[in-house]
N, CA, C and O atoms as CSV, one atom per row, in Angstrom:
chain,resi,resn,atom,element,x,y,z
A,1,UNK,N,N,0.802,-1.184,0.000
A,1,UNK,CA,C,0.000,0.000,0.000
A,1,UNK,C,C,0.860,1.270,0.000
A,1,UNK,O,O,0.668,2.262,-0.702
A,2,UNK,N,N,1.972,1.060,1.019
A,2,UNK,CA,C,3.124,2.171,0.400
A,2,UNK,C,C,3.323,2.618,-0.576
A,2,UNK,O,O,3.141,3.792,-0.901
A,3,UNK,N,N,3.834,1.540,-1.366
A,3,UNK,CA,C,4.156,1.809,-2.736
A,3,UNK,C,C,3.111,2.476,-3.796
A,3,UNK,O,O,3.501,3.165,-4.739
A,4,UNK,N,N,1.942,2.235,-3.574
A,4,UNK,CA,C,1.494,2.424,-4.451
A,4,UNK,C,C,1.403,3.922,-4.117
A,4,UNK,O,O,1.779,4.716,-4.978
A,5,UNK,N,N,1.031,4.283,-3.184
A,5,UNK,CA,C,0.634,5.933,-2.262
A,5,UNK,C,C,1.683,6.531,-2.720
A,5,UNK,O,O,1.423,7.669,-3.109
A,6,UNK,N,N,2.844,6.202,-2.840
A,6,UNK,CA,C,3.944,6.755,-3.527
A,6,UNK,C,C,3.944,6.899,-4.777
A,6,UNK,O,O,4.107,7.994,-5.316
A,7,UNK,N,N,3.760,5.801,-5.404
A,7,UNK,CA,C,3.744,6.033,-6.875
A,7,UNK,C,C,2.700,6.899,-7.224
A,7,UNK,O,O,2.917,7.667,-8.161
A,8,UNK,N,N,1.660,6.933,-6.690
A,8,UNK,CA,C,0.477,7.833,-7.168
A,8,UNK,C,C,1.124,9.160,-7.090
A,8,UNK,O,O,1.268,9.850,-8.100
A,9,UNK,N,N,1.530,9.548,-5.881
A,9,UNK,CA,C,2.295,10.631,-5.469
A,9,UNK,C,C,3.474,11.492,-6.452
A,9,UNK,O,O,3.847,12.657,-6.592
A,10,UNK,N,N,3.843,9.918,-7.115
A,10,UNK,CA,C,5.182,10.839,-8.045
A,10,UNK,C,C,4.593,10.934,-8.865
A,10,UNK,O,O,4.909,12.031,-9.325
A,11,UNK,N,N,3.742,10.453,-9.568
A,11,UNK,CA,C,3.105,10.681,-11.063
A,11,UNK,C,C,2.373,11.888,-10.916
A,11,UNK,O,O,2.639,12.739,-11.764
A,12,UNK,N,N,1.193,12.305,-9.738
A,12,UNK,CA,C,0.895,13.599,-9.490
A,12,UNK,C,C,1.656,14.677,-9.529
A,12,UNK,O,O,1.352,15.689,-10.161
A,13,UNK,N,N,2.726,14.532,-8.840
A,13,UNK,CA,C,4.033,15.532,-9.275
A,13,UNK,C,C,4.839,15.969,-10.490
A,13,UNK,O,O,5.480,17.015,-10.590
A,14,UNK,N,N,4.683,14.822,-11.571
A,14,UNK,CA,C,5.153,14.681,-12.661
A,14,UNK,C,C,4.219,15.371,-13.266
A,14,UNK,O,O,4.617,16.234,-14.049
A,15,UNK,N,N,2.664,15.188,-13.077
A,15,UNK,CA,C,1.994,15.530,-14.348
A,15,UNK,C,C,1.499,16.982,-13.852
A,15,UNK,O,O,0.798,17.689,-14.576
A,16,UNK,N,N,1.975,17.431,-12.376
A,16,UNK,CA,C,1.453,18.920,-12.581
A,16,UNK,C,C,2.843,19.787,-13.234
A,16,UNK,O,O,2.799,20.827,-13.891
A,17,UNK,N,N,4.036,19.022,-12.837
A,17,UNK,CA,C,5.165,19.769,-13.159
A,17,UNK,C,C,4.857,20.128,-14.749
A,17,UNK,O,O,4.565,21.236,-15.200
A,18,UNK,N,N,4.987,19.016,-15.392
A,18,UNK,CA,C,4.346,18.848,-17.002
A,18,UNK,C,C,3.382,19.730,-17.389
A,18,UNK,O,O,3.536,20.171,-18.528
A,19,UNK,N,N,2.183,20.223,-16.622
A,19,UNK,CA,C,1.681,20.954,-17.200
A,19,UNK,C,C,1.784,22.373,-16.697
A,19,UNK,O,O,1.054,23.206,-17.232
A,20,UNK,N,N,2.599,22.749,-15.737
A,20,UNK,CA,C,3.304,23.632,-15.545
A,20,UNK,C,C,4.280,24.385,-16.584
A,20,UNK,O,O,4.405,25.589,-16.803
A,21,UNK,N,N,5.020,23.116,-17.227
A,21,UNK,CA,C,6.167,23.861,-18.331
A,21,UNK,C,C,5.098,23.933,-19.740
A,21,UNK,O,O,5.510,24.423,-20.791
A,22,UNK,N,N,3.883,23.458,-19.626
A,22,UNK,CA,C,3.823,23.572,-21.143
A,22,UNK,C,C,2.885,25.406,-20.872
A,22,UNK,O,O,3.034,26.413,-21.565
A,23,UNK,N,N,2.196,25.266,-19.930
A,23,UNK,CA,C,1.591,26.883,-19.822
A,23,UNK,C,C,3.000,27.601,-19.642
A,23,UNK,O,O,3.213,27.974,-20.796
A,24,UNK,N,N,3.797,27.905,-19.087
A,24,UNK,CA,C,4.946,28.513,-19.478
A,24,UNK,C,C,5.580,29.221,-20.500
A,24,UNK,O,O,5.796,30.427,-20.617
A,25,UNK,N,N,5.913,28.012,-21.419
A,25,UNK,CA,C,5.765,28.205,-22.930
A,25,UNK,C,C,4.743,28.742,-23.670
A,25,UNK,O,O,5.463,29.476,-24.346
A,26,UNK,N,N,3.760,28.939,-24.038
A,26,UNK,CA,C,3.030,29.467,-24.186
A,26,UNK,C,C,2.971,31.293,-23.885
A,26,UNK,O,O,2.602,32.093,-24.744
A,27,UNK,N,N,3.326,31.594,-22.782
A,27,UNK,CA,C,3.372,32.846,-22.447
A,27,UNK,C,C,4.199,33.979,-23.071
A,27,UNK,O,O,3.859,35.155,-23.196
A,28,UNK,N,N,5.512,33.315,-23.489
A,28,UNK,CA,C,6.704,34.391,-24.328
A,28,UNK,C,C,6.066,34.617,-25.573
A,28,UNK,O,O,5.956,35.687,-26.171
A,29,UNK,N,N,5.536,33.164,-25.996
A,29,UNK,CA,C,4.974,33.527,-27.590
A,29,UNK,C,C,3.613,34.352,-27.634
A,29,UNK,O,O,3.507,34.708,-28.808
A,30,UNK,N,N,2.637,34.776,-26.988
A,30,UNK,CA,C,1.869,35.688,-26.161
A,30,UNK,C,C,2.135,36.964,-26.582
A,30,UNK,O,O,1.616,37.697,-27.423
A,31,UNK,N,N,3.484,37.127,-25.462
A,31,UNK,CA,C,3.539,38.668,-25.372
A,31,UNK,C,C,4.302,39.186,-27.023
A,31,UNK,O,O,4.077,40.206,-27.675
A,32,UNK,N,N,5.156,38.141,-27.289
A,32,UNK,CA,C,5.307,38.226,-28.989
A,32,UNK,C,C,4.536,38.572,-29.622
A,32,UNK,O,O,4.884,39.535,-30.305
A,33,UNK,N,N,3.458,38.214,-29.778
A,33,UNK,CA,C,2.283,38.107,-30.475
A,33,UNK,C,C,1.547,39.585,-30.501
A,33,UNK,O,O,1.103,40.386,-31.323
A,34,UNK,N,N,1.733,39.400,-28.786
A,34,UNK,CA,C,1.164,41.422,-28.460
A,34,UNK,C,C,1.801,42.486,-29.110
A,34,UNK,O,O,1.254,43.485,-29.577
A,35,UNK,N,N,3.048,42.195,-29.109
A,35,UNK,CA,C,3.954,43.085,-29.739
A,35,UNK,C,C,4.369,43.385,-30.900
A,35,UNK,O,O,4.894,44.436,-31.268
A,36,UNK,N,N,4.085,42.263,-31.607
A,36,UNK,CA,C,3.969,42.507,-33.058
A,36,UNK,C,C,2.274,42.881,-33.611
A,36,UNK,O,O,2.120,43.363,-34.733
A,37,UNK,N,N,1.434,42.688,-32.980
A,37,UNK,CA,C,0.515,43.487,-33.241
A,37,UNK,C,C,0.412,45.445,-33.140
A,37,UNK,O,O,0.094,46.393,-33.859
A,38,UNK,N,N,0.837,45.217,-31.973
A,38,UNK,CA,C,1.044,46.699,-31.391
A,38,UNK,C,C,1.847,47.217,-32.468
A,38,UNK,O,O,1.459,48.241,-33.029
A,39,UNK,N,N,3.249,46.478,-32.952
A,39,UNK,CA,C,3.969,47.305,-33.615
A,39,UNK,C,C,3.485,47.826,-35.353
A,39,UNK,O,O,3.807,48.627,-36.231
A,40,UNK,N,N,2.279,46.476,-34.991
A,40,UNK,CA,C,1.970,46.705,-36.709
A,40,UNK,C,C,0.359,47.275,-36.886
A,40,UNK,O,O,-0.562,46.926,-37.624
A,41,UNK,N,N,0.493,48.336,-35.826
A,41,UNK,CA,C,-0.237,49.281,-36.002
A,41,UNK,C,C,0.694,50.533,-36.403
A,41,UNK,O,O,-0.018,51.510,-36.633
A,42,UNK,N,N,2.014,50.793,-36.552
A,42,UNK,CA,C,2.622,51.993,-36.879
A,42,UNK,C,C,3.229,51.218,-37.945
A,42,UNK,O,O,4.065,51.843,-38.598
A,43,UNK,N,N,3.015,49.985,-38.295
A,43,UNK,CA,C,4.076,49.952,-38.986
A,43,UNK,C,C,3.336,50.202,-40.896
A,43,UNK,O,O,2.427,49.545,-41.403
A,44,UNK,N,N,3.946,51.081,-41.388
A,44,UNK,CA,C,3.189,51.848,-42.865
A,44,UNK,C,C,4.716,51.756,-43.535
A,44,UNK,O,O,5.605,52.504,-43.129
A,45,UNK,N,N,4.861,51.144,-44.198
A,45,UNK,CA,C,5.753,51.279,-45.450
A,45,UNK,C,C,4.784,52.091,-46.510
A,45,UNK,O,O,3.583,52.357,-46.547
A,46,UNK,N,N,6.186,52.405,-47.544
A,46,UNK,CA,C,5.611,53.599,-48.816
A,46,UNK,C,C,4.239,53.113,-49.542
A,46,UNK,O,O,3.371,53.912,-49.893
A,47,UNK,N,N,4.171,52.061,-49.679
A,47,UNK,CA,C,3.419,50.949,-50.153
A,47,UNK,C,C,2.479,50.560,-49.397
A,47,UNK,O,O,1.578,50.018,-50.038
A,48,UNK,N,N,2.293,50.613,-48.189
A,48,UNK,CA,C,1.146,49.804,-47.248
A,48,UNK,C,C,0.049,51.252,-46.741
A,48,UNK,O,O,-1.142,51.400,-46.464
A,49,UNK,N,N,1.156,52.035,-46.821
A,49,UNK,CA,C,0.451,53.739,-45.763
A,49,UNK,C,C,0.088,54.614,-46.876
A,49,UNK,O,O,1.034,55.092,-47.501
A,50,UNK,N,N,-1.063,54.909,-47.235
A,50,UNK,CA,C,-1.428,55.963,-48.384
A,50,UNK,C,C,-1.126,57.352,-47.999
A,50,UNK,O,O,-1.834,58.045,-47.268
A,51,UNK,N,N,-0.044,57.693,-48.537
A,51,UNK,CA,C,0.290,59.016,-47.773
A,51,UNK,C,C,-0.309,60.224,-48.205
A,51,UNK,O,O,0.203,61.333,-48.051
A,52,UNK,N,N,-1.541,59.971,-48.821
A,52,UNK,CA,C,-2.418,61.166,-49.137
A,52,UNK,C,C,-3.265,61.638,-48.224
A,52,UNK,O,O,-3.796,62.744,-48.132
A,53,UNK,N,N,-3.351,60.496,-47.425
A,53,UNK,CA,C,-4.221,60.821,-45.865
A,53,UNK,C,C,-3.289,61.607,-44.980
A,53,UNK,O,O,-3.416,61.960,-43.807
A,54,UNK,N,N,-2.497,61.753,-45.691
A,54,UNK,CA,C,-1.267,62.521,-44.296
A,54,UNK,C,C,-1.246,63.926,-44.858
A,54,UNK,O,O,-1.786,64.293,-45.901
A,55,UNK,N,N,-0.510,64.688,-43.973
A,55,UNK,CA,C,-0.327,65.656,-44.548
A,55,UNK,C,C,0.955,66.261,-44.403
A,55,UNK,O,O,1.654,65.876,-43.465
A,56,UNK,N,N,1.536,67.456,-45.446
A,56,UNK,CA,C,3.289,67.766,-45.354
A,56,UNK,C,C,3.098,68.472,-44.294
A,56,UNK,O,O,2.001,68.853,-43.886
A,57,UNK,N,N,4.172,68.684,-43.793
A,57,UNK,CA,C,4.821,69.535,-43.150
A,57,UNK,C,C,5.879,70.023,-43.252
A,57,UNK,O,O,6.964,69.483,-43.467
A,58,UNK,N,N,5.517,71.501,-43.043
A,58,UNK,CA,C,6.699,72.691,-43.805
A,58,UNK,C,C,7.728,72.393,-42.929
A,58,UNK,O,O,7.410,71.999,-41.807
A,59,UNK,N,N,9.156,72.526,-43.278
A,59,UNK,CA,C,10.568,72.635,-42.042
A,59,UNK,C,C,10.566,73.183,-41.049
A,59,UNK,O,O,11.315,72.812,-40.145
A,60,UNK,N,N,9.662,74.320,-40.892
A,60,UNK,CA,C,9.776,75.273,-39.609
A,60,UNK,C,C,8.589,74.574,-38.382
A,60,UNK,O,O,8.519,74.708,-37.160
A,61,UNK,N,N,7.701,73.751,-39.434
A,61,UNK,CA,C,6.224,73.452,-38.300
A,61,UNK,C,C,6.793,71.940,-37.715
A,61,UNK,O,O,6.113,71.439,-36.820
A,62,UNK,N,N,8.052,71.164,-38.194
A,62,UNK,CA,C,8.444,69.631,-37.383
A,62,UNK,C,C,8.601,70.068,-35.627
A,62,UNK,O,O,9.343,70.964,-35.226
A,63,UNK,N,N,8.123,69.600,-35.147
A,63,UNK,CA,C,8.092,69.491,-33.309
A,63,UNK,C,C,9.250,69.161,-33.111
A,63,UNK,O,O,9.849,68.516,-33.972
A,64,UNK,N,N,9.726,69.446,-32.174
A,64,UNK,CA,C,11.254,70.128,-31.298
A,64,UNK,C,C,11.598,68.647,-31.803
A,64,UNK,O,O,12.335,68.331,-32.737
A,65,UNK,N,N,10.772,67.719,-30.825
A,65,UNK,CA,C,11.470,66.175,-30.204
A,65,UNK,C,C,12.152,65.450,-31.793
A,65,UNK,O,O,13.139,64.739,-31.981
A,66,UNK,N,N,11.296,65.917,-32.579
A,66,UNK,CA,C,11.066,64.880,-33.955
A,66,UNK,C,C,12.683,66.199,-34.617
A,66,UNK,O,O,13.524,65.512,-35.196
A,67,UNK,N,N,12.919,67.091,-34.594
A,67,UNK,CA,C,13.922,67.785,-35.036
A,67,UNK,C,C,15.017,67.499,-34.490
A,67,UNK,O,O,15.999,67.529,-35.232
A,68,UNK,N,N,15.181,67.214,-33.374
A,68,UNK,CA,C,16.325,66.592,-32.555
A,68,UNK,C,C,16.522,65.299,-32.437
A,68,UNK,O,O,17.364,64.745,-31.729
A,69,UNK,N,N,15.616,64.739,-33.246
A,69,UNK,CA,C,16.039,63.323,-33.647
A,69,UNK,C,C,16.302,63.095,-34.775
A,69,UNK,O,O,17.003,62.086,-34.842
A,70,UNK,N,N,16.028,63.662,-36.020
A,70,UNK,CA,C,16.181,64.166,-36.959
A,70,UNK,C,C,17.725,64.771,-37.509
A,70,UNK,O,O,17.927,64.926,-38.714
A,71,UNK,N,N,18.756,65.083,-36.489
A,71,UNK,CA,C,19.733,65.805,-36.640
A,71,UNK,C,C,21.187,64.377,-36.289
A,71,UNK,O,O,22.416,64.420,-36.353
A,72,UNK,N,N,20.162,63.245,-35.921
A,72,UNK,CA,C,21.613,61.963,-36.374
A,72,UNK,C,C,21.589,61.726,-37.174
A,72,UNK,O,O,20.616,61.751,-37.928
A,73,UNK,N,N,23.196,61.207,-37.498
A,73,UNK,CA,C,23.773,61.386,-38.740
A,73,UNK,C,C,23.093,60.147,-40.047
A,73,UNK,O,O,23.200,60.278,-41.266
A,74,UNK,N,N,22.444,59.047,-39.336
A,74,UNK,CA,C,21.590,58.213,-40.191
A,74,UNK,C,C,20.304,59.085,-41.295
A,74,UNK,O,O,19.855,58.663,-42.360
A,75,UNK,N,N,19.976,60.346,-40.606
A,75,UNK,CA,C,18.558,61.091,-41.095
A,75,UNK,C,C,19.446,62.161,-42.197
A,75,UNK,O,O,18.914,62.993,-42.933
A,76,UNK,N,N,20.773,61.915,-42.094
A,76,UNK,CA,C,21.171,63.143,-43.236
A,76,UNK,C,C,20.326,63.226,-44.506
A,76,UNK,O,O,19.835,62.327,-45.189
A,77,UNK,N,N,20.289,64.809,-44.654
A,77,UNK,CA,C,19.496,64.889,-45.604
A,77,UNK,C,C,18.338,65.046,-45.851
A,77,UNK,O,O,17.743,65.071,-46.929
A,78,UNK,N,N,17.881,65.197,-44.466
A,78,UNK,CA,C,16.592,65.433,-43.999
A,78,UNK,C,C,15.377,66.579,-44.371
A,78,UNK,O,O,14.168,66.684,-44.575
A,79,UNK,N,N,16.807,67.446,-44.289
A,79,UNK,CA,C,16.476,69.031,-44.585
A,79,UNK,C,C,16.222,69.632,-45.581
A,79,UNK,O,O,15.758,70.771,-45.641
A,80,UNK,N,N,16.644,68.562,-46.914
A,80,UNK,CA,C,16.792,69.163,-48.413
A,80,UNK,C,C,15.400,69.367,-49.021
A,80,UNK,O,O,14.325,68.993,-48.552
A,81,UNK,N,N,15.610,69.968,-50.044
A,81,UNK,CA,C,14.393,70.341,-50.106
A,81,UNK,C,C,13.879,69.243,-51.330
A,81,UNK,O,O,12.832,69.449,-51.946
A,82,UNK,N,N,14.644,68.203,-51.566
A,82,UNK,CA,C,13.924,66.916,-52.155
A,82,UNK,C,C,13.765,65.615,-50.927
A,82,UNK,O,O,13.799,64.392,-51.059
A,83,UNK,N,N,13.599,66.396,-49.843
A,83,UNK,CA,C,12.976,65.418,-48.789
A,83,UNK,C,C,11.858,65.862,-48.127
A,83,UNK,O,O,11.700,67.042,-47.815
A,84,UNK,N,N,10.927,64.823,-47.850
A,84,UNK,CA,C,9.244,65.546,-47.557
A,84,UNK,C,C,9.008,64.697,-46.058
A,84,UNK,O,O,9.293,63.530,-45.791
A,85,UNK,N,N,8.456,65.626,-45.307
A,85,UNK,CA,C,7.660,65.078,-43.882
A,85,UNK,C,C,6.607,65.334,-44.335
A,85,UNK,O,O,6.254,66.324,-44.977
A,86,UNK,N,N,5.673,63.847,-43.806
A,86,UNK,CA,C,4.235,63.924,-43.390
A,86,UNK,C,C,3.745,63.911,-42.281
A,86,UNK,O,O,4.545,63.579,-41.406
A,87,UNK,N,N,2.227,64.256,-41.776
A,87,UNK,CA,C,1.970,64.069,-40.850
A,87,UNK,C,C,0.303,63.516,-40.526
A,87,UNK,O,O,-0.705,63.995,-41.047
A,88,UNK,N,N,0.350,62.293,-39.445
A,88,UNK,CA,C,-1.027,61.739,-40.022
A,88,UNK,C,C,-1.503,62.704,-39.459
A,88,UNK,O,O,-0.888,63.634,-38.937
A,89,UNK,N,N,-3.051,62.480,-39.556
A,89,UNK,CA,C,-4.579,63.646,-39.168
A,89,UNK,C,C,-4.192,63.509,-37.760
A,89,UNK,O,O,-3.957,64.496,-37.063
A,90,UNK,N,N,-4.104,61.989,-37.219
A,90,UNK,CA,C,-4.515,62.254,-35.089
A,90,UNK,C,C,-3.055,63.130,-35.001
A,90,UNK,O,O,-3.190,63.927,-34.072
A,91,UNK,N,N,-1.649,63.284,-35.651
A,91,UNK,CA,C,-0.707,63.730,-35.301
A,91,UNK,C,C,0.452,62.918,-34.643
A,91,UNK,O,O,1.621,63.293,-34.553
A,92,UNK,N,N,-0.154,61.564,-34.133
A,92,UNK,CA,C,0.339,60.957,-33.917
A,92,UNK,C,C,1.841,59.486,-34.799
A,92,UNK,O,O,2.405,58.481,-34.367
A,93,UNK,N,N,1.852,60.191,-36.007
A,93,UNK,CA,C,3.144,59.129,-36.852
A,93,UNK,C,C,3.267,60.253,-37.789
A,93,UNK,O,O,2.372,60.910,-38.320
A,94,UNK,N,N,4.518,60.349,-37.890
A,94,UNK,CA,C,5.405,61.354,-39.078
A,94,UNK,C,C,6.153,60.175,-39.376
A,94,UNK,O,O,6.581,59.205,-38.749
A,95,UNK,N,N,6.166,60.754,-40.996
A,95,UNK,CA,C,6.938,59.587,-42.100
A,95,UNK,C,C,7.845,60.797,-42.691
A,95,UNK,O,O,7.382,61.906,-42.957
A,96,UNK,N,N,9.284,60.400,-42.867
A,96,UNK,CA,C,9.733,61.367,-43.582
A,96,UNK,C,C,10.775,60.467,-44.534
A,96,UNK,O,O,11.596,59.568,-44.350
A,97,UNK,N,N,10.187,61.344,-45.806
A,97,UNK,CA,C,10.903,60.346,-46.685
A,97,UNK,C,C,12.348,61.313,-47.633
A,97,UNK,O,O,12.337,62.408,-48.195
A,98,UNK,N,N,13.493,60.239,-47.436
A,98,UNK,CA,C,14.683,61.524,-47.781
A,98,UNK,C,C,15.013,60.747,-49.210
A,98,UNK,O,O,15.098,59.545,-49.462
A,99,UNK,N,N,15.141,61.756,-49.922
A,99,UNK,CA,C,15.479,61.255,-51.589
A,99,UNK,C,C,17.245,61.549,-51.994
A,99,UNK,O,O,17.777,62.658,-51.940
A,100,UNK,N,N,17.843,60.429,-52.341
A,100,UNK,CA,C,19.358,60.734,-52.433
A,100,UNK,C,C,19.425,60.506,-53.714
A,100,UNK,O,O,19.423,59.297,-53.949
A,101,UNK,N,N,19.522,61.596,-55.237
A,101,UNK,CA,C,19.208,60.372,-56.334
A,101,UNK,C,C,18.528,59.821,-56.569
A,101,UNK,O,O,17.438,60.376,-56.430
A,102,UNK,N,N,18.445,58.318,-57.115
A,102,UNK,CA,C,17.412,57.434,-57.202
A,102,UNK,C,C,16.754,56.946,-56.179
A,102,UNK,O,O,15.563,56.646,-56.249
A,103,UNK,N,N,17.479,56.818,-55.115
A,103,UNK,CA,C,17.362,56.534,-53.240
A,103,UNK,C,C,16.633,56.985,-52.847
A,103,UNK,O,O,16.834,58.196,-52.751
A,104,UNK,N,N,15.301,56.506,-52.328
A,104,UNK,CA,C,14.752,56.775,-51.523
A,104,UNK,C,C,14.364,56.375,-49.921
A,104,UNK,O,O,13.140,56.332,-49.796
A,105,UNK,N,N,14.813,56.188,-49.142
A,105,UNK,CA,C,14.428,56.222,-47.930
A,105,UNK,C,C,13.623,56.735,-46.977
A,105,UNK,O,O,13.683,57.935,-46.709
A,106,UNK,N,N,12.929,56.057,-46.463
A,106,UNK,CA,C,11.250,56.401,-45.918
A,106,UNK,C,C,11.336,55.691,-43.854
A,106,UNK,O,O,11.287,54.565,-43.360
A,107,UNK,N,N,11.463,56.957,-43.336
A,107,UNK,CA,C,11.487,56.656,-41.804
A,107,UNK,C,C,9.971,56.884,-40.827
A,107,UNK,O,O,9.178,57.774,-41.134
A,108,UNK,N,N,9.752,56.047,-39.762
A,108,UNK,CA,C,8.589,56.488,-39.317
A,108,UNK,C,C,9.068,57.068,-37.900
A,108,UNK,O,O,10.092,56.713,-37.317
A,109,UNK,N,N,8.230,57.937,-37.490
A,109,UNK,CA,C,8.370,58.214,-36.089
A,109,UNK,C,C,7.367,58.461,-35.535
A,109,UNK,O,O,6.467,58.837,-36.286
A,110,UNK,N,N,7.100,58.397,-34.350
A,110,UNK,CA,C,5.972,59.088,-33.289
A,110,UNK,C,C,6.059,60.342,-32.755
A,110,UNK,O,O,7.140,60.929,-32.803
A,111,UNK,N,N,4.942,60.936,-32.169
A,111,UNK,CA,C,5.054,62.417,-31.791
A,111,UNK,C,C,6.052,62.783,-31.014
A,111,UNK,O,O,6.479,63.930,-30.884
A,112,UNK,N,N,6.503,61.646,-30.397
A,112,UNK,CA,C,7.454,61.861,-29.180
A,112,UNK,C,C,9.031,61.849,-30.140
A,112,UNK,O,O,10.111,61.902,-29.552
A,113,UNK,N,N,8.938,61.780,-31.512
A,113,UNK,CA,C,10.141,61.628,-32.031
A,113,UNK,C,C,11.059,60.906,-32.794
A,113,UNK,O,O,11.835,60.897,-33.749
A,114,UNK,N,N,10.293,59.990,-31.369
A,114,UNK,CA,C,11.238,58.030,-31.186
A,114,UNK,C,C,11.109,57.491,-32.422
A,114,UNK,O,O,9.933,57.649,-32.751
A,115,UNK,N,N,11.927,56.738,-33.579
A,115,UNK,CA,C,11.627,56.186,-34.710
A,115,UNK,C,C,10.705,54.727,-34.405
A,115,UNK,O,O,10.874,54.349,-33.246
A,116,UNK,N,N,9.967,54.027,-35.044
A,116,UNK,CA,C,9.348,53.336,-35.036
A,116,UNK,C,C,10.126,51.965,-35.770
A,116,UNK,O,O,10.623,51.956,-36.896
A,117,UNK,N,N,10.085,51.006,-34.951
A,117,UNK,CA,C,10.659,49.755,-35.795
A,117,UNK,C,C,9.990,48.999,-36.456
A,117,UNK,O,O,9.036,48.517,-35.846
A,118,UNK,N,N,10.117,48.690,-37.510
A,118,UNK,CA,C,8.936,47.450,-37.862
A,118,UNK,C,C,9.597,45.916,-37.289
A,118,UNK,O,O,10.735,45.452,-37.220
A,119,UNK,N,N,8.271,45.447,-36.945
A,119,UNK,CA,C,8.767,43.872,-36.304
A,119,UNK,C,C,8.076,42.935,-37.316
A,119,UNK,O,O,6.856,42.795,-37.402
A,120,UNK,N,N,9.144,42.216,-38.186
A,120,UNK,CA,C,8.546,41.185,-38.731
A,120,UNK,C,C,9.951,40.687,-39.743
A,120,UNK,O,O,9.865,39.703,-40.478
């Protein structure tokens, strides 16, 4: 009768441990999941974001934060006047797209500045 009280005992232990690690797992791929949603609400390539819904913005009207982020050396070129900022209607995502030549390069940012990554 020992034995068996025992054995019942370890297999109970086994099978909560077991389903312990598999809810576990589950959870990283979750917040993944959250986060690439979240991110692919900003995320608008030239192609995905109709930038007719946006609107320009002149050089003098870009917000402090988004100008001072704007001034590392990755955004060169920012300033020319064959490079265009948009800005959506809530105000909330500026796209600024810098033309080098044939080159075009297209950045997103938020009001706060911060560039936006795409996750995928």
């Amino acid at each position: 009768m020992k034995k068996l009280m025992l054995t019942l005992a370890g297999l109970m232990l086994i099978s909560i441990l077991t389903v312990d690690a598999q809810s576990m797992d589950t959870i990283p791929s979750r917040k993944k999941d959250t986060l690439r949603q979240e991110a692919n609400k900003y995320q608008h390539s030239q192609e995905s974001y109709n930038l007719r819904d946006m609107t320009k913005v002149n050089l003098t009207d870009v917000p402090a934060a988004l100008h001072q982020t704007l001034q590392a050396p990755e955004y060169k070129g920012w300033d020319n006047e064959t490079s265009t900022i948009y800005k959506s209607k809530t105000g909330n995502l500026y796209v600024v797209e810098i033309r080098d030549g044939n080159k075009t390069k297209v950045y997103h940012f938020d009001s706060d500045g911060k560039p936006i990554i795409d996750y995928n």
